[in-house]
Structure formats: structure tokens, C-alpha cells
CHARMM-style PDB file with segment names, atoms N, HN, CA, C and O in Angstrom:
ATOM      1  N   UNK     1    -124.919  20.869  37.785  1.00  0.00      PROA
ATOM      2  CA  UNK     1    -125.247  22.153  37.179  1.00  0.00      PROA
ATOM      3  C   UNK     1    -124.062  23.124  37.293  1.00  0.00      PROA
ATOM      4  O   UNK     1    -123.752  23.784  36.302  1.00  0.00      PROA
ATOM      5  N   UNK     2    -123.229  23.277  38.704  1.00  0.00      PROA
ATOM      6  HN  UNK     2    -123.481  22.740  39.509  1.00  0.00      PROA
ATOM      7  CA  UNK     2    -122.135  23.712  38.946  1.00  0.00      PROA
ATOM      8  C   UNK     2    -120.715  23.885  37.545  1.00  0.00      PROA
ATOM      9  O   UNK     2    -119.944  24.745  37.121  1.00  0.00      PROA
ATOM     10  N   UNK     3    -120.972  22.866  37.364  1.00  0.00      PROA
ATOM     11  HN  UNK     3    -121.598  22.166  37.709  1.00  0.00      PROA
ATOM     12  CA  UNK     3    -119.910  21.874  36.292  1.00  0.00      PROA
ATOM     13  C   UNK     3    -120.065  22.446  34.785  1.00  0.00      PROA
ATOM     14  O   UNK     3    -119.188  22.849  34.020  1.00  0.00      PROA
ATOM     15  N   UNK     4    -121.547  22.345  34.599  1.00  0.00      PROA
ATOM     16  HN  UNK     4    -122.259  22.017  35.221  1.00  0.00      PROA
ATOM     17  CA  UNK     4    -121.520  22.981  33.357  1.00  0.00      PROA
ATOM     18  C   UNK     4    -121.115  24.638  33.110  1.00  0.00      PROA
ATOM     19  O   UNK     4    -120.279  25.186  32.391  1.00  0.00      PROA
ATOM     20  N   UNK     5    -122.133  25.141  34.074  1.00  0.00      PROA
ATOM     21  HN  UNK     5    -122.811  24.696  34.658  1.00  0.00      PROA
ATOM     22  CA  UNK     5    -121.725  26.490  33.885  1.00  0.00      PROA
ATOM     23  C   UNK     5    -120.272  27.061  34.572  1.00  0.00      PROA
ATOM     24  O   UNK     5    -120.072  28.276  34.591  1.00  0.00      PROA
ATOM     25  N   UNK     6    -119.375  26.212  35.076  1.00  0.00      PROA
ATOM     26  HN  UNK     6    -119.537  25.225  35.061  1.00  0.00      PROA
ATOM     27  CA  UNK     6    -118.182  26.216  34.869  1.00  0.00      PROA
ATOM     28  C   UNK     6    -117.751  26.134  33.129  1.00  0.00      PROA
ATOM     29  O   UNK     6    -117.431  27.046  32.366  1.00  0.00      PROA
ATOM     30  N   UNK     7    -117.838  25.226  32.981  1.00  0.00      PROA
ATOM     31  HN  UNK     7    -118.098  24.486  33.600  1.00  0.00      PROA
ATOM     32  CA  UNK     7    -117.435  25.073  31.509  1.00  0.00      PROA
ATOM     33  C   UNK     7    -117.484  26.059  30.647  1.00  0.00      PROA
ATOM     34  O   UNK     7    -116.496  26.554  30.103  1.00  0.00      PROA
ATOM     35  N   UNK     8    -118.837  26.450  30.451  1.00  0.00      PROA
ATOM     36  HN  UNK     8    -119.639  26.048  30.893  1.00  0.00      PROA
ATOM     37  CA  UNK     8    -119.534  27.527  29.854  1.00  0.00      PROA
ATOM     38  C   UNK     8    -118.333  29.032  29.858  1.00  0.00      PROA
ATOM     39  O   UNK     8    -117.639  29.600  29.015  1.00  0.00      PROA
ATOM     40  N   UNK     9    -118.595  29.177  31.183  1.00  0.00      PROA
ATOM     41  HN  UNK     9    -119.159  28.715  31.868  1.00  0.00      PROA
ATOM     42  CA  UNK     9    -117.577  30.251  31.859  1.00  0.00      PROA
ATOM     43  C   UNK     9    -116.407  29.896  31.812  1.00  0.00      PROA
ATOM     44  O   UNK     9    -116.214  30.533  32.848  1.00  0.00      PROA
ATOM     45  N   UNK    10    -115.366  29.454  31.582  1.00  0.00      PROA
ATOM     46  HN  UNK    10    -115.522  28.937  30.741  1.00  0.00      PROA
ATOM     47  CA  UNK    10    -114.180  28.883  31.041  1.00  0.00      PROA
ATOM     48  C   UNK    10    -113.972  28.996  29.720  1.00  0.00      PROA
ATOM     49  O   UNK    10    -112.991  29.459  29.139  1.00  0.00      PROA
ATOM     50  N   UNK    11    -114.973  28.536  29.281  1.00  0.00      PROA
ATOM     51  HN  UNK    11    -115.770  28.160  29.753  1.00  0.00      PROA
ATOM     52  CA  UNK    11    -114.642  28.544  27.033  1.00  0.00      PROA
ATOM     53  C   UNK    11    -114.605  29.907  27.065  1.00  0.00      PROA
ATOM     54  O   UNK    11    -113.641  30.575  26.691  1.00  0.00      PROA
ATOM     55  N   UNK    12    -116.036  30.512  27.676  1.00  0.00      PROA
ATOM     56  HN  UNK    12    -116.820  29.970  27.980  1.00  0.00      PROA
ATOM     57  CA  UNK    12    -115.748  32.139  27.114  1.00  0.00      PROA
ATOM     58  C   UNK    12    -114.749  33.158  27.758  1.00  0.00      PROA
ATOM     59  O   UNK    12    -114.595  34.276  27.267  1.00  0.00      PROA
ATOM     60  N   UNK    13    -114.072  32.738  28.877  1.00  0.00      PROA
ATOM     61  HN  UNK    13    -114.197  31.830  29.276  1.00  0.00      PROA
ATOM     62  CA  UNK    13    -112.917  33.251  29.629  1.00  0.00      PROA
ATOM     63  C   UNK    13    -111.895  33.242  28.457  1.00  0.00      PROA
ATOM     64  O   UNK    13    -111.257  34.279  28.275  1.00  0.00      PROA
ATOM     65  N   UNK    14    -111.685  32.214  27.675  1.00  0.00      PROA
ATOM     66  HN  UNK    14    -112.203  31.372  27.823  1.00  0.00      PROA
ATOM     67  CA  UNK    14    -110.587  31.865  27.435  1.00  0.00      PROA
ATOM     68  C   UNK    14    -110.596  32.164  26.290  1.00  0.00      PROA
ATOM     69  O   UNK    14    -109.471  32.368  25.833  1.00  0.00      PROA
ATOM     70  N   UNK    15    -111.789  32.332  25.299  1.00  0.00      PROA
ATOM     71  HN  UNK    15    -112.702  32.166  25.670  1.00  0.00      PROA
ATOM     72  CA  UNK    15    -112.050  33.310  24.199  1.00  0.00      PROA
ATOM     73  C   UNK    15    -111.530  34.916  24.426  1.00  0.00      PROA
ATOM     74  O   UNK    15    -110.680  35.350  23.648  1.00  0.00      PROA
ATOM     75  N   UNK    16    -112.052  35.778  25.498  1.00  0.00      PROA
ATOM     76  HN  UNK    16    -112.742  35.426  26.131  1.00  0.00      PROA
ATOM     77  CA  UNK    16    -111.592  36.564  25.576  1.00  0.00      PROA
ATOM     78  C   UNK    16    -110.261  36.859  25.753  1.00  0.00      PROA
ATOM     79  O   UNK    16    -109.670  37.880  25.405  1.00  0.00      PROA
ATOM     80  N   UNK    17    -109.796  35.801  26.371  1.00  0.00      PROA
ATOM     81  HN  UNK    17    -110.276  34.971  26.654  1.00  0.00      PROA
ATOM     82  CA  UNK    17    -108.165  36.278  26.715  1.00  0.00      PROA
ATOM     83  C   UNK    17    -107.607  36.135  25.275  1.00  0.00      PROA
ATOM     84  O   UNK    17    -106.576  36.786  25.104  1.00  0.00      PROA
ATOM     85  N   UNK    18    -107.977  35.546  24.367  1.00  0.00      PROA
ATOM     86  HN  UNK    18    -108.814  35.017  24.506  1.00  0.00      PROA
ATOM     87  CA  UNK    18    -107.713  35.210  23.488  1.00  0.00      PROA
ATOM     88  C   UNK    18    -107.422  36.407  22.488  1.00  0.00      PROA
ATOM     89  O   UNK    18    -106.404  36.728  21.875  1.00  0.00      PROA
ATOM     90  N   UNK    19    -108.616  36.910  22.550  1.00  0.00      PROA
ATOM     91  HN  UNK    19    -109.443  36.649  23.048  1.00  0.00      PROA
ATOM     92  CA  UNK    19    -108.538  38.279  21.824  1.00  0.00      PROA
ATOM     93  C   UNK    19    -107.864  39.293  22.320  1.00  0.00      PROA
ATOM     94  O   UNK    19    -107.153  39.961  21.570  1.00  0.00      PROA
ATOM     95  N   UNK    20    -107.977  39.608  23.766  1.00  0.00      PROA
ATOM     96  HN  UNK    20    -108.555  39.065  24.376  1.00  0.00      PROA
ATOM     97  CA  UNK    20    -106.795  40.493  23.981  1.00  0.00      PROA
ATOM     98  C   UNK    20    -105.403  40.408  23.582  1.00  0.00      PROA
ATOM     99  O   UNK    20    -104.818  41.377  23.097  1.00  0.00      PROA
ATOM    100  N   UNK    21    -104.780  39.131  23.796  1.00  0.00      PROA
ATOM    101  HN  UNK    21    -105.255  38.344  24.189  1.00  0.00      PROA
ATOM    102  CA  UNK    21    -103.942  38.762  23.677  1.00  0.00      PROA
ATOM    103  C   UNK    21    -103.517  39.136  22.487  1.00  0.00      PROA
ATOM    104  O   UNK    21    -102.545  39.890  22.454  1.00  0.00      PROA
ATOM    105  N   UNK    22    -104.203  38.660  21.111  1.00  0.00      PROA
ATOM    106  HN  UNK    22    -104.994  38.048  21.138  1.00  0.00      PROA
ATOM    107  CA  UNK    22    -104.274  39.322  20.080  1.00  0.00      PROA
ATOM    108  C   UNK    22    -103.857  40.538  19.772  1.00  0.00      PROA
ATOM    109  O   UNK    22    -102.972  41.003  19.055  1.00  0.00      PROA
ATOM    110  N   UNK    23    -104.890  41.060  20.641  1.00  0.00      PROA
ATOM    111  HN  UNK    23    -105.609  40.682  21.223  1.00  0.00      PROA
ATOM    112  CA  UNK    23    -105.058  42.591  20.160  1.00  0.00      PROA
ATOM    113  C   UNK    23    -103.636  43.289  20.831  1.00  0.00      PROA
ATOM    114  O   UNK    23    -103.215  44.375  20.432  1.00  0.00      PROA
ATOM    115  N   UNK    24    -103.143  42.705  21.625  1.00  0.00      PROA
ATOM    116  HN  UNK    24    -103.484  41.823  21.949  1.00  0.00      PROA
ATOM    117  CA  UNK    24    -101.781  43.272  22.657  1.00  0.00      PROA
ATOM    118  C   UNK    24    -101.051  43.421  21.479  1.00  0.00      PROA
ATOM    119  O   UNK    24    -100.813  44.534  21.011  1.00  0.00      PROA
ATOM    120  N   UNK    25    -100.577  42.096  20.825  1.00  0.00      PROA
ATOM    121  HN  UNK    25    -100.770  41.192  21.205  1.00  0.00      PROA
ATOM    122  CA  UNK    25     -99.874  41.908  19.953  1.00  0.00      PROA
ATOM    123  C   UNK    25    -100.004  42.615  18.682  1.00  0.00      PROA
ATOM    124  O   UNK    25     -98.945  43.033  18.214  1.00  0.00      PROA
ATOM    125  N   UNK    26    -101.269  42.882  17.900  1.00  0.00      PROA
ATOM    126  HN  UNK    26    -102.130  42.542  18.280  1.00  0.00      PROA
ATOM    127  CA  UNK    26    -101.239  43.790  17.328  1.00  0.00      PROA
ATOM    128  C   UNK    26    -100.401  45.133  17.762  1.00  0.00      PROA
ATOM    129  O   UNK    26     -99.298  45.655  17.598  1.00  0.00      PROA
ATOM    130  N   UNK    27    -101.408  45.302  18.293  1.00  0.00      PROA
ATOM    131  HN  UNK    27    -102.304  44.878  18.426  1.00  0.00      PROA
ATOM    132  CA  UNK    27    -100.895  47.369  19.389  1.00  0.00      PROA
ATOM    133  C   UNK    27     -99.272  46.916  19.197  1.00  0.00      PROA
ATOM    134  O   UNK    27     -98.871  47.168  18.061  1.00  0.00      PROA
ATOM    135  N   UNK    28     -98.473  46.428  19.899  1.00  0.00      PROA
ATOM    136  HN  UNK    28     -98.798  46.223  20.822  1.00  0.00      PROA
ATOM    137  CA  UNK    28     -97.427  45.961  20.001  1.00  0.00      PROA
ATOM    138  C   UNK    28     -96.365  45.713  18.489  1.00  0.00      PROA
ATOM    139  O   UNK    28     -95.140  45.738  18.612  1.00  0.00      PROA
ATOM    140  N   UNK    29     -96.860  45.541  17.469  1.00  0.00      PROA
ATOM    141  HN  UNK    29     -97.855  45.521  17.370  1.00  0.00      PROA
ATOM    142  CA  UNK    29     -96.866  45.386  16.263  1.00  0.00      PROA
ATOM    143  C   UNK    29     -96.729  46.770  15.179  1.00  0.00      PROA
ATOM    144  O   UNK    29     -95.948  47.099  14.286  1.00  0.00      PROA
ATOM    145  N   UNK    30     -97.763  47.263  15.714  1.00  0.00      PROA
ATOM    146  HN  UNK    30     -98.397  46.996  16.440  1.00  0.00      PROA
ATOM    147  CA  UNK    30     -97.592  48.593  14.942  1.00  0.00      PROA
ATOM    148  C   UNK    30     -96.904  50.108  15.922  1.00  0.00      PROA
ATOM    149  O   UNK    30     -96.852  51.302  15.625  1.00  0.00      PROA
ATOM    150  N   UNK    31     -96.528  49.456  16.963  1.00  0.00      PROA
ATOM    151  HN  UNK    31     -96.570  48.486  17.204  1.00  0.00      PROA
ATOM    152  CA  UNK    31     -95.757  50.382  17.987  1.00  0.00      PROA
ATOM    153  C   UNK    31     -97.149  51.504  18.502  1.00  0.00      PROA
ATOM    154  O   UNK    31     -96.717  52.639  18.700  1.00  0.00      PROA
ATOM    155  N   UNK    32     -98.555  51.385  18.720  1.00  0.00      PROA
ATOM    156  HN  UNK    32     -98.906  50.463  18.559  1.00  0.00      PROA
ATOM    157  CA  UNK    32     -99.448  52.008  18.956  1.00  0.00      PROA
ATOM    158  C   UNK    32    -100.110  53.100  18.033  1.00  0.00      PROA
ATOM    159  O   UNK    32    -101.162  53.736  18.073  1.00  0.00      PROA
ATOM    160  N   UNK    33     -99.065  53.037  17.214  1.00  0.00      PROA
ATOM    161  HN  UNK    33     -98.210  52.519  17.182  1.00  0.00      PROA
ATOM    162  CA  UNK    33     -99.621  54.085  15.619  1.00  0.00      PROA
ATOM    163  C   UNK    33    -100.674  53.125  14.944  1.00  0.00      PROA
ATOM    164  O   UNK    33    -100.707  51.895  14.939  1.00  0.00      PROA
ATOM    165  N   UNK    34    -101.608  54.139  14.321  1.00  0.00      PROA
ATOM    166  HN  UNK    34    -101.581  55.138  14.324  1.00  0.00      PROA
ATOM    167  CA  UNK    34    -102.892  53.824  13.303  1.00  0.00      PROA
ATOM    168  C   UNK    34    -101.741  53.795  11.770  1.00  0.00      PROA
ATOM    169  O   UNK    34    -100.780  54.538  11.570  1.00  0.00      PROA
ATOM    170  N   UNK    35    -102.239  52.733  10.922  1.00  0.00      PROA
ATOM    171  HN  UNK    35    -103.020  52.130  11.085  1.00  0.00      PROA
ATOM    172  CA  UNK    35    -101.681  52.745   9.962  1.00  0.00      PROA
ATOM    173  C   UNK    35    -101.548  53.712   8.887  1.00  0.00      PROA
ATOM    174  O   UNK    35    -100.791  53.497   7.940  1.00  0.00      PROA
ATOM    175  N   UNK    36    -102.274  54.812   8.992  1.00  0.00      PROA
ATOM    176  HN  UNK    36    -102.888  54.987   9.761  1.00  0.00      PROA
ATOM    177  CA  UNK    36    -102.747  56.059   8.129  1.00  0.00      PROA
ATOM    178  C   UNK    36    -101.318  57.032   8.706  1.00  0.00      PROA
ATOM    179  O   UNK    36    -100.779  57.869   7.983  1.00  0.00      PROA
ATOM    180  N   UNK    37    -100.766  56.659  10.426  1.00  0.00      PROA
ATOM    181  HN  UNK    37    -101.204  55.979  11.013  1.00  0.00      PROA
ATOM    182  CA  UNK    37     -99.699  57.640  10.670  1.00  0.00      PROA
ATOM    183  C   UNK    37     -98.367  56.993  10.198  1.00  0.00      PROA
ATOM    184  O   UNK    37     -97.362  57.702  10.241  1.00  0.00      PROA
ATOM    185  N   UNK    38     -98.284  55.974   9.843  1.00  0.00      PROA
ATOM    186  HN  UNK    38     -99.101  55.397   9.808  1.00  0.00      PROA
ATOM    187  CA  UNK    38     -96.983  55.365   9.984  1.00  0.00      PROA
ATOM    188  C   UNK    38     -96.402  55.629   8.030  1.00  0.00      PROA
ATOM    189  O   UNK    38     -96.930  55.938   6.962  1.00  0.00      PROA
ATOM    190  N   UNK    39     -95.334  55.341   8.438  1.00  0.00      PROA
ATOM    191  HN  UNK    39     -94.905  55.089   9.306  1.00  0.00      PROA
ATOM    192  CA  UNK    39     -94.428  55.646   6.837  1.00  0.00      PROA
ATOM    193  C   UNK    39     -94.389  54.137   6.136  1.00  0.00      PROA
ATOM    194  O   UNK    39     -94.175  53.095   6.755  1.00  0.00      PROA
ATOM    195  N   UNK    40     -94.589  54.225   5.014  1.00  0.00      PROA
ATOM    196  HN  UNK    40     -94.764  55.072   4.512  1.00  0.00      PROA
ATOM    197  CA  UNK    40     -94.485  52.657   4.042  1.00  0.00      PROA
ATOM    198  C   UNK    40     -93.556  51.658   4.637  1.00  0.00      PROA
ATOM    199  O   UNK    40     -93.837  50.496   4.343  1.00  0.00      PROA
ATOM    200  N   UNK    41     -92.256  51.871   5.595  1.00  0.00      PROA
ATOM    201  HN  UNK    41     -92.028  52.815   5.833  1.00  0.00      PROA
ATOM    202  CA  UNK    41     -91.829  51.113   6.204  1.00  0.00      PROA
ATOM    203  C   UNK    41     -92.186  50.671   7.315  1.00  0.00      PROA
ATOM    204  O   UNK    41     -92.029  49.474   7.559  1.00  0.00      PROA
ATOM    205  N   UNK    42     -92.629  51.349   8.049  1.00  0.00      PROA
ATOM    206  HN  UNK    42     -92.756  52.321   7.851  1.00  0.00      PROA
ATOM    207  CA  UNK    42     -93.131  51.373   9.439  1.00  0.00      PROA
ATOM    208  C   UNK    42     -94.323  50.204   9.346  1.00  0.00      PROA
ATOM    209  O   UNK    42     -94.463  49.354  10.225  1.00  0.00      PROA
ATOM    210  N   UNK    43     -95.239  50.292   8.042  1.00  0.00      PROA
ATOM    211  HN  UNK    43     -95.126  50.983   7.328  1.00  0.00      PROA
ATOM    212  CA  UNK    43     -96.504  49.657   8.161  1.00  0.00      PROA
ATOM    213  C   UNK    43     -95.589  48.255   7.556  1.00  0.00      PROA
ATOM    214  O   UNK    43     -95.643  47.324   8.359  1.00  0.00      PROA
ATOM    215  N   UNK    44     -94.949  48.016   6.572  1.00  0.00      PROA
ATOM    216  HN  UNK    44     -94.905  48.773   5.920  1.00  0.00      PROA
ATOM    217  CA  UNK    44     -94.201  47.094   6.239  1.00  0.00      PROA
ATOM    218  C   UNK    44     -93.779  46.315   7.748  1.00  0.00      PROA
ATOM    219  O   UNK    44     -94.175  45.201   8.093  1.00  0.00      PROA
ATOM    220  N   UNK    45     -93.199  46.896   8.248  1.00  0.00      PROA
ATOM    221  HN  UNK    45     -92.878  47.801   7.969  1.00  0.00      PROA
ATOM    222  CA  UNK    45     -92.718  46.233   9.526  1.00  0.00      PROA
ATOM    223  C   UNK    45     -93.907  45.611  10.841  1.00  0.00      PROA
ATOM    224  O   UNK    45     -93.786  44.649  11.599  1.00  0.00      PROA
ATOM    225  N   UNK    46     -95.223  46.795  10.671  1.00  0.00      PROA
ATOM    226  HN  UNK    46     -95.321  47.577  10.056  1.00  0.00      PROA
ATOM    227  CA  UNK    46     -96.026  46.169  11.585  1.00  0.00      PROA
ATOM    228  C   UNK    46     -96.749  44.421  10.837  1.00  0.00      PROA
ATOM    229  O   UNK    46     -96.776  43.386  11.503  1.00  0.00      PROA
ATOM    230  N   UNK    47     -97.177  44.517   9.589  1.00  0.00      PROA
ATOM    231  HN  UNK    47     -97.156  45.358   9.048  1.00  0.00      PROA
ATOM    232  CA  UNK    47     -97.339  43.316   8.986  1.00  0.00      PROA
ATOM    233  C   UNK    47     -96.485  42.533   9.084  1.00  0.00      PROA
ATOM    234  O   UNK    47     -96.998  41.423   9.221  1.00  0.00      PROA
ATOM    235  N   UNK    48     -95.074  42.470   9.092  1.00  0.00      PROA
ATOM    236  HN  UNK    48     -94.657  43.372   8.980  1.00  0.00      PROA
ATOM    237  CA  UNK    48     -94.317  41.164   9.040  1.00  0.00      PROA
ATOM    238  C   UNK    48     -94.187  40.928  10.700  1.00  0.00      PROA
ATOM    239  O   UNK    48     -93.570  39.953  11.127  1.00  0.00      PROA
ATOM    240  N   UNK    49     -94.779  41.839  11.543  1.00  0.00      PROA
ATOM    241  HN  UNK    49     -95.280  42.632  11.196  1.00  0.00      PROA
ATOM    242  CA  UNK    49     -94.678  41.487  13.002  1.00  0.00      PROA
ATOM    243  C   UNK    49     -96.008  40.419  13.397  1.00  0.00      PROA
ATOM    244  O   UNK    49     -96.140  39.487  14.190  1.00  0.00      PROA
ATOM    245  N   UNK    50     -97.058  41.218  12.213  1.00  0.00      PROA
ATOM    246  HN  UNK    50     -96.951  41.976  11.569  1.00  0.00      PROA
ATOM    247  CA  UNK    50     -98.687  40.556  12.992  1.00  0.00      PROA
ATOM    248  C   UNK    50     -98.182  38.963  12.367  1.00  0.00      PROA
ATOM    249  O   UNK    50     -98.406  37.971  13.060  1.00  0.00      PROA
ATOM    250  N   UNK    51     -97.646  38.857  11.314  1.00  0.00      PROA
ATOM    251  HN  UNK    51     -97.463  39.663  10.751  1.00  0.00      PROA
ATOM    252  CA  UNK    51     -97.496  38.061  10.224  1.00  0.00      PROA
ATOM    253  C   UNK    51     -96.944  36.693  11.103  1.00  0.00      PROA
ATOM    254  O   UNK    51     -97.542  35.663  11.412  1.00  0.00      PROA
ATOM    255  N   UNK    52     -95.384  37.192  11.396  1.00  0.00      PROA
ATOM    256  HN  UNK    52     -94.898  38.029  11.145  1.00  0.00      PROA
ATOM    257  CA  UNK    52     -94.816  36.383  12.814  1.00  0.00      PROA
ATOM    258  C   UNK    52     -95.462  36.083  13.783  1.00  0.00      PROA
ATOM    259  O   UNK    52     -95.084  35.107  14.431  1.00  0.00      PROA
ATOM    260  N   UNK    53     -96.448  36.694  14.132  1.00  0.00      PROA
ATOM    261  HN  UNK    53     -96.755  37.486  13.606  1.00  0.00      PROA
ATOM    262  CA  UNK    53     -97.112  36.753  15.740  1.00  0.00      PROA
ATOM    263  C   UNK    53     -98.204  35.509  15.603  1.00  0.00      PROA
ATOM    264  O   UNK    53     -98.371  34.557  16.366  1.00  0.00      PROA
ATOM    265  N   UNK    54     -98.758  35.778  14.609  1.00  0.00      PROA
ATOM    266  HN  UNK    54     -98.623  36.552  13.989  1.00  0.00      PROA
ATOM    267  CA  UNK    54     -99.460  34.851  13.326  1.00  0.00      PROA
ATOM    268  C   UNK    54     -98.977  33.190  13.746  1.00  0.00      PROA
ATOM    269  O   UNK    54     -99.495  32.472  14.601  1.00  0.00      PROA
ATOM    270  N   UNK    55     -97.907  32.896  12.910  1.00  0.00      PROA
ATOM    271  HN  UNK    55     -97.486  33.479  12.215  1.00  0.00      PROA
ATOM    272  CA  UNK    55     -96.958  32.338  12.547  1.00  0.00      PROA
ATOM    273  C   UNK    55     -96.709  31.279  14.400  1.00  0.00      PROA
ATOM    274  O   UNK    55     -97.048  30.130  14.687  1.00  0.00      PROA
ATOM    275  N   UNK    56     -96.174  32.092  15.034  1.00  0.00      PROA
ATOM    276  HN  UNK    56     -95.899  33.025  14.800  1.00  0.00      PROA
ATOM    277  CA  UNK    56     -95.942  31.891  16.229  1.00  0.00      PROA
ATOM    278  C   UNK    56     -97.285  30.985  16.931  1.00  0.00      PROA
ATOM    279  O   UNK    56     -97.192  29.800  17.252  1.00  0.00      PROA
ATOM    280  N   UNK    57     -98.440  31.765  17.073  1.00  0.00      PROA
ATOM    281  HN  UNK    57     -98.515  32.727  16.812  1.00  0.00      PROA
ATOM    282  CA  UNK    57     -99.721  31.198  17.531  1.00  0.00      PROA
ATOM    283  C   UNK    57     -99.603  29.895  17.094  1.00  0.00      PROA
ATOM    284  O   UNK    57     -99.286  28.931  17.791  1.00  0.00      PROA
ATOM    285  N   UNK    58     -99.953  29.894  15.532  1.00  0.00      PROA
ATOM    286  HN  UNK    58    -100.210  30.677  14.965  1.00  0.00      PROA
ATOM    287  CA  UNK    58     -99.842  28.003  15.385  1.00  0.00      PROA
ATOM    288  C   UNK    58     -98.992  27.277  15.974  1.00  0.00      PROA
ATOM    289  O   UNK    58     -99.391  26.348  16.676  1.00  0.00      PROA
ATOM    290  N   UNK    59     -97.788  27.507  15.839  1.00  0.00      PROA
ATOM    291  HN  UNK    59     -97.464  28.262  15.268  1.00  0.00      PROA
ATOM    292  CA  UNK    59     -96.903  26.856  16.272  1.00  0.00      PROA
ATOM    293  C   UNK    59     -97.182  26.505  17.650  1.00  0.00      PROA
ATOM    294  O   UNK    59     -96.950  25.385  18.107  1.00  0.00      PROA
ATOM    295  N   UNK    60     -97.702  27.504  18.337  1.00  0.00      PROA
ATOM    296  HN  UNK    60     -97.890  28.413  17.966  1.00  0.00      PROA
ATOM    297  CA  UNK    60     -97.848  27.089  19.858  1.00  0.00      PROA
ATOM    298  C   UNK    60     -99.461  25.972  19.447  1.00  0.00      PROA
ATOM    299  O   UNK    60     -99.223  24.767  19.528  1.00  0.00      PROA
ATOM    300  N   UNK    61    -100.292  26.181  19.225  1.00  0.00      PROA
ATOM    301  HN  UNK    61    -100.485  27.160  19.159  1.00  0.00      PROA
ATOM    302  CA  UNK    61    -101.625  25.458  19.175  1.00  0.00      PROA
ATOM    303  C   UNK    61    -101.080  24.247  18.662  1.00  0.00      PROA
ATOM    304  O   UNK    61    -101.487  23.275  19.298  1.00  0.00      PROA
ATOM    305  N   UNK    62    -100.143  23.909  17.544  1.00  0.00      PROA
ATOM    306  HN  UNK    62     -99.813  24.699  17.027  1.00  0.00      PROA
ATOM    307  CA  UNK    62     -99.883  22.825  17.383  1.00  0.00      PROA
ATOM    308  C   UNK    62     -98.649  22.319  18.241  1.00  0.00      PROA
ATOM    309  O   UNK    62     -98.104  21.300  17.817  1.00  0.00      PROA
ATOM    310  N   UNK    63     -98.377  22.627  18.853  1.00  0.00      PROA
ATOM    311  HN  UNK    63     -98.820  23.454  19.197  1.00  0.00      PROA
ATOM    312  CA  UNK    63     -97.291  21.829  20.027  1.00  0.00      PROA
ATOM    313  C   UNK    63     -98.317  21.623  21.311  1.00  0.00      PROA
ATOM    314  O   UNK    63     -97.760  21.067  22.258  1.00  0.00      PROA
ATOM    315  N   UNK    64     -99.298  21.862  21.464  1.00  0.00      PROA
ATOM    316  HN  UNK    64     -99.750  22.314  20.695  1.00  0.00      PROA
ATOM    317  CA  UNK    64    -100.135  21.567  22.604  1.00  0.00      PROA
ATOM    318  C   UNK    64    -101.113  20.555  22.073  1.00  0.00      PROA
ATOM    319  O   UNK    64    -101.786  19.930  22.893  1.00  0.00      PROA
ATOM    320  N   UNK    65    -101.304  20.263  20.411  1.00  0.00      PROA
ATOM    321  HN  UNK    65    -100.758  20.771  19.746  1.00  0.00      PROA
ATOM    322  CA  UNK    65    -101.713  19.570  19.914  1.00  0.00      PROA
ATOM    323  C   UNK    65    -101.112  18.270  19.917  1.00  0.00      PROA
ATOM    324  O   UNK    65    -101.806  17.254  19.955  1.00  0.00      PROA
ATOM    325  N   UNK    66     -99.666  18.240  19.873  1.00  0.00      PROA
ATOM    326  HN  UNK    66     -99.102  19.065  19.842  1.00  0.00      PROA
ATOM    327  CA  UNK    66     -98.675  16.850  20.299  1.00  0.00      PROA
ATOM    328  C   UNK    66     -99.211  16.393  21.665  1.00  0.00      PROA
ATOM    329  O   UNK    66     -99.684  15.289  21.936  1.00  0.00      PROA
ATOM    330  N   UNK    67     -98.993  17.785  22.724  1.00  0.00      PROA
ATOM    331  HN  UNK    67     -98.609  18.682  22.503  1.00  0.00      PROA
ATOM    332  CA  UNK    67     -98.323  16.961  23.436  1.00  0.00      PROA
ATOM    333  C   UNK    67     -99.781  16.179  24.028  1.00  0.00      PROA
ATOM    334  OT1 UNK    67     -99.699  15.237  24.815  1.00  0.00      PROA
TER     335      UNK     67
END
């Protein structure tokens, strides 16, 4: 019984970190500005960051997928 609700508690640990992580990267992305404050470049630049950050994730999910 131990075992499972380990498990249980693990998937959803690791969901959450998941989303923070995310969300860091966002925040991090748009330099902590709401997109309504930032200038047509500024928001240009937070998209090609989420875009990369994006980009990056797979790359990691599929190299843990090799190995």
C-alpha cells in the first residue's frame, strides 16, 4: 500500500514541478512584464524565448527518451 501511494505522490510531485518550472520560464521570458506593458519588440522577444524554452523541453524529453 506504501508503494502505491508513493507512486501516486511522485507523478503528482513531478507534475507540479513541472508547471512551475514552466511558469519560471515564462516569468523569465517576458522579463516579469504583462504583455499589455511591453513594446511590440519586447513581446516579440518574450515569444521567441517561450518558443526556445519550448523547443528546448523536447529536446530534453527526447534525450531521456534514448537514453
Amino acid at each position: 500500500m506504501d508503494r502505491i501511494i508513493q507512486m501516486i505522490l511522485n507523478r503528482f510531485l513531478g507534475r507540479l514541478v513541472n508547471i512551475g518550472v514552466n511558469k519560471g520560464i515564462d516569468y523569465a521570458a517576458g522579463r516579469g512584464k504583462s504583455p499589455d506593458q511591453m513594446t511590440p519588440a519586447e513581446r516579440e522577444q518574450a515569444r521567441a524565448g517561450k518558443d526556445m524554452s519550448k523547443r528546448a523541453r523536447q529536446a530534453a524529453k527526447l534525450m531521456r527518451r534514448i537514453r
